[in-house]
TIDO-442972 format. One record per residue (C-alpha): residue in one letter; z, x, y. Coordinates in steps of 0.25 Angstrom, whole numbers, padded with zeros to 4 digits, always signed. Layout:
aZXY...
This chain:
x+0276+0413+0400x+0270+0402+0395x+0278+0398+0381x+0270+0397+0370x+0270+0387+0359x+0267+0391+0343x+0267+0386+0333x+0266+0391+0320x+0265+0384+0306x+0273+0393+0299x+0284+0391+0308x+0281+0376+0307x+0286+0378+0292x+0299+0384+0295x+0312+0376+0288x+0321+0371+0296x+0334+0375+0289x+0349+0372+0293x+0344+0365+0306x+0348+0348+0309x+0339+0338+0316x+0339+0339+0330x+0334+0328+0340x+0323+0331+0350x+0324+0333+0364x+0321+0322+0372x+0309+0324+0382x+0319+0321+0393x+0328+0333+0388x+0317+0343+0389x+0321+0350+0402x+0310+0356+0411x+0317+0369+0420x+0312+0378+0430x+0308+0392+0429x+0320+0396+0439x+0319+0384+0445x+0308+0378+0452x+0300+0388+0458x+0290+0387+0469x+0284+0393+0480x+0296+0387+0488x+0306+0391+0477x+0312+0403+0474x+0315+0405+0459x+0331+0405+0453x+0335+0398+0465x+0343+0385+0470x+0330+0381+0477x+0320+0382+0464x+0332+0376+0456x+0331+0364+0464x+0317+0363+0466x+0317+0362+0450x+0326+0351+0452x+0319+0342+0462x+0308+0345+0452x+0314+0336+0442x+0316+0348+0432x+0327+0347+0421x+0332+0359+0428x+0330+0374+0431x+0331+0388+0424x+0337+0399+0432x+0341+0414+0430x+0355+0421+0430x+0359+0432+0432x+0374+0439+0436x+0377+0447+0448x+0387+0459+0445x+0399+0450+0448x+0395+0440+0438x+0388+0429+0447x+0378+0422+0441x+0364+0422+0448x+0352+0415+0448x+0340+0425+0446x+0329+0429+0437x+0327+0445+0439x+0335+0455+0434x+0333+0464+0448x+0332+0458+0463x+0321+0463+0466x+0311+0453+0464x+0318+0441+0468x+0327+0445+0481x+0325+0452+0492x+0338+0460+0502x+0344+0450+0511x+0342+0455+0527x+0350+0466+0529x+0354+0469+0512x+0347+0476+0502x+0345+0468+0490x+0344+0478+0477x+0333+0475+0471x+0331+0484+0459x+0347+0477+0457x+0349+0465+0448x+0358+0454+0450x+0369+0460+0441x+0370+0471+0450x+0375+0463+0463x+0386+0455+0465x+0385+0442+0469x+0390+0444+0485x+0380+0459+0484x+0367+0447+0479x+0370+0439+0490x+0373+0448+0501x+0360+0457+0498x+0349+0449+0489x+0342+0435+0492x+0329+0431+0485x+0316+0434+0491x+0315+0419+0497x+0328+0420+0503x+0338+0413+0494x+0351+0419+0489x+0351+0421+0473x+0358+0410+0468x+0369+0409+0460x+0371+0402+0446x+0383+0395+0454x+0374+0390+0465x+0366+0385+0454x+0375+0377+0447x+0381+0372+0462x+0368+0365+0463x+0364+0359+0449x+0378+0355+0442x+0378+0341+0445x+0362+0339+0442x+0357+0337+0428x+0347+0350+0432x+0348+0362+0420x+0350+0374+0423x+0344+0382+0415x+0351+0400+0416x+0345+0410+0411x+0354+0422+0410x+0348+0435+0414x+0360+0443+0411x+0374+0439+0403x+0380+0425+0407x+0396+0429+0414x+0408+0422+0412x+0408+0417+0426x+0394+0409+0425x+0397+0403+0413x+0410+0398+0418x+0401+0395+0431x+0392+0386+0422x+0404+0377+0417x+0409+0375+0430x+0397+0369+0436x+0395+0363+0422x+0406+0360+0415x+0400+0349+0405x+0390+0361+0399x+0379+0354+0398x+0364+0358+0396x+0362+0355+0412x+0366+0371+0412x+0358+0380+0402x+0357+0395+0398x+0347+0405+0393x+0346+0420+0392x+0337+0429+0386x+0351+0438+0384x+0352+0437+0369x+0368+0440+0372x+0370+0427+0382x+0366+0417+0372x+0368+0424+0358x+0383+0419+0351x+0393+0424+0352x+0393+0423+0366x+0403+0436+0372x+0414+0433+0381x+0410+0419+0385x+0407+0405+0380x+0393+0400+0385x+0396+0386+0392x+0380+0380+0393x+0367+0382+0383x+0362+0394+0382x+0348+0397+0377x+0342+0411+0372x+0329+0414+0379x+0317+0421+0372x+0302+0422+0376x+0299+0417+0360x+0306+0411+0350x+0312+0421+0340x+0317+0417+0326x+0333+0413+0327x+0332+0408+0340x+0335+0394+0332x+0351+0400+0329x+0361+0406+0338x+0357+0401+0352x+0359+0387+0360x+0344+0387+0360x+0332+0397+0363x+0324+0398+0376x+0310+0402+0373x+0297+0405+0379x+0289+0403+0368x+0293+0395+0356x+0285+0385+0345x+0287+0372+0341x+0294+0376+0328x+0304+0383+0335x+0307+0372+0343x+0310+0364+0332x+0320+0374+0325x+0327+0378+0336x+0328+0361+0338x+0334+0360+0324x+0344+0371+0327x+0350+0364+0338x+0344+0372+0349x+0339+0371+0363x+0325+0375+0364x+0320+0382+0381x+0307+0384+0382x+0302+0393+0395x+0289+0399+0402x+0283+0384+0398x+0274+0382+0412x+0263+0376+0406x+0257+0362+0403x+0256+0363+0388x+0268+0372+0386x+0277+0362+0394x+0271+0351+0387x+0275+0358+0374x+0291+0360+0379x+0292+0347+0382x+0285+0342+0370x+0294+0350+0361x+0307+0346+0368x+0312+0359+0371x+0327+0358+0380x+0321+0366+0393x+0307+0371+0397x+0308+0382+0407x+0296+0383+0417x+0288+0388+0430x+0280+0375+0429x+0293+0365+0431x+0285+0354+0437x+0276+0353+0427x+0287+0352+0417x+0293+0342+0425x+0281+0334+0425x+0275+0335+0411x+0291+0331+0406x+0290+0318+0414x+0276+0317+0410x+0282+0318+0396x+0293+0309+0398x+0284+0298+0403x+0275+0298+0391x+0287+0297+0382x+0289+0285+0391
């Protein structure tokens, strides 16, 4: 979805109350991710192999998707059933009307593998990979985030910097007070729009569609501000122009591109 960018005057009138001077981003900070990587007729998405395409790119780094097997490993996938995206390896039956909460991690490798061959990767594998790079790596959490993956997390980065990031449309992940854990790395709360109060109670708002003005407040609150489904010339443009902390996209090389583009100009 492209995102869209309004602006309205009465909007623009809005006081900013109770909120401290914040500095902008700096262009250099403005990180340009994949849609589930790098994906491409020789890449298949949510894998190691998209990841890394990303990253020869020259991208800031990569979104991905995480699911749980019933046994609490953390798996990178997008759909909520198998069907679409495996295929039963040669002699198994892969159950595709199943989800990955519904297998075990030794039942999802014994029986499934995506339709280009590959096993579905785990978070871990993931992690193994990127640790020692200054790539981001950017979850979203299709279903509630376990003990054991955010412990995992630490382990691979124990400095908890912003090189590992968080998002989830699940109000309940990212909504304080957080039950039975401690979330150890940024979390963002993902909406197709902007809705009123997203400025209070979360580590910042990933959005599909936001305006200037909101920008702005949630700049002054303090918060980190996503923007996703920006594939276009003009809606890039407008990211990187507005300084917002990650631009998710389908069109990463042109991200890459009109960011150095940028960065040139500013000499």
């Amino acid at each position: 979805m492209p995102a869209r960018w309004v602006v309205s005057s009465l909007l623009a009138l809005y006081a900013l109350s109770g909120c401290v001077q914040v500095e902008d981003l700096a262009l250099e900070e403005v990180a340009c991710l994949g849609h589930r990587g790098h994906v491409s007729e020789t890449t298949f998405e949510n894998t190691l192999g998209a990841f890394l395409a990303a990253y020869n790119l020259g991208a800031d780094g990569t979104e991905m998707d995480i699911f749980h097997t019933r046994d609490d490993v953390a798996m990178v996938f997008h759909d909520r059933t198998l069907a679409g995206l495996t295929r039963s390896k040669p002699g198994e039956n892969c159950p595709d009307t199943a989800g990955i909460g519904d297998l075990s991690l030794a039942e999802l490798q014994r029986q499934c593998e995506l339709k280009n061959g590959e096993d579905i990767p785990t978070l871990e594998s993931v992690l193994q990979r990127f640790n020692q790079s200054d790539f981001i790596l950017y979850l979203e959490f299709k279903d509630p985030i376990h003990n054991d993956t955010v412990a995992l997390i630490e382990r691979y980065y124990p400095e908890n910097d912003d090189r590992i990031q968080g998002t989830s449309f699940l109000k309940d992940i990212v909504q304080p007070p957080f039950e039975g854990f401690r979330v150890e790395f940024p979390l963002m709360l993902a909406h197709r729009e902007y809705l009123a109060g997203m400025e209070s109670g979360f580590d910042g708002v990933d959005v599909g569609s936001i305006s200037e003005v909101h920008i702005e407040r949630l700049r002054q609150r303090g918060k980190r501000v996503g923007l996703y489904g920006a594939d276009s010339v003009a809606d890039l443009n407008k990211a990187l122009e507005h300084r917002v902390n990650t631009i998710t996209t389908d069109a990463l090389p042109l991200c890459v591109q009109l960011k150095q583009e940028a960065l040139d100009a500013a000499g």
